[in-house]
N, C-alpha and C positions, 0 to 999 in steps of 0.2 A: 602298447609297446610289448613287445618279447624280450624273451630270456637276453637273446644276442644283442637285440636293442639296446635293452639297460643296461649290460657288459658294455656297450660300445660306448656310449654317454658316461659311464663309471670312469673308462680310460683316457676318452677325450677330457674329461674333469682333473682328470688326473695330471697329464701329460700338462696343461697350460698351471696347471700347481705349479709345477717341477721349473716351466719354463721361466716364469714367477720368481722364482728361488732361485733360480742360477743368474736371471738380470739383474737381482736385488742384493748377489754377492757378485758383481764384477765378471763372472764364470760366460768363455765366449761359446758360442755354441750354434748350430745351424741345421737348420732342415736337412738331410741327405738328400743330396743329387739323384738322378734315377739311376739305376744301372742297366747298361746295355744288355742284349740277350747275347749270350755264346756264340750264338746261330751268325751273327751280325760281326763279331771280332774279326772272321777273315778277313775284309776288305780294308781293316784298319789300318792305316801307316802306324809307324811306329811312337808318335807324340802322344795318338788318341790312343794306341794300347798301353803306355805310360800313362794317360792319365786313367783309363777303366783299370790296374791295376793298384794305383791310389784308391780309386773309389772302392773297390773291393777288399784291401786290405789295410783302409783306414783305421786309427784307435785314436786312443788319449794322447794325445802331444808334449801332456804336462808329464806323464811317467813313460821311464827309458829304461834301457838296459846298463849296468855297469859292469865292469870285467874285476874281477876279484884273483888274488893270488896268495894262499897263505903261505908259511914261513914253510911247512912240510910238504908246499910244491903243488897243494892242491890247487886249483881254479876253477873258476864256473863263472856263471851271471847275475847279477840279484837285481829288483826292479831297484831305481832311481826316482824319485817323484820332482819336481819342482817345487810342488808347495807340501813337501813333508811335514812340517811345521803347523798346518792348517788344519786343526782337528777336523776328521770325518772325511777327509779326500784322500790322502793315500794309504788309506788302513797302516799310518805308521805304530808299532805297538810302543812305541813308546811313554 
């Protein structure tokens, strides 16, 4: 085996850990879909470029954006998590 070989077997190791771990806490999760080439978009109607735009700007579902507004009229965004509460998922510090 080569260097790339056993990097590649290290991560495949790796990756069915991980997978291991997120079935073993409830955590849903899925292979990614392929993504189309660019080259290929033109002839898309407008459902399948809604859904190649999902696929390329898919994230976490459990963390959101919230709109904030303090008293001195500032505003912004801050993330929202779902499972705040669930130490080591949404880096909450508290």
């Amino acid at each position: 085996m080569t260097g790339r070989d056993d990097e590649l077997a290290r991560l495949r190791a790796e990756n069915a850990r991980l997978i291991t771990l997120l079935e073993a806490h409830g955590i849903a999760w899925q292979t990614p879909a392929p993504i189309l080439k660019p080259s290929a978009t033109l002839s898309l109607t407008t459902d399948e470029k809604v859904t190649l735009f999902g696929q390329l700007f898919r994230g976490r579902t459990d963390v959101y954006p919230v709109r904030w507004e303090s008293k001195a009229g500032k505003s912004g965004y801050s993330p929202a998590c779902a499972n705040e509460w669930r130490p080591g998922v949404c880096e909450n510090p508290s």
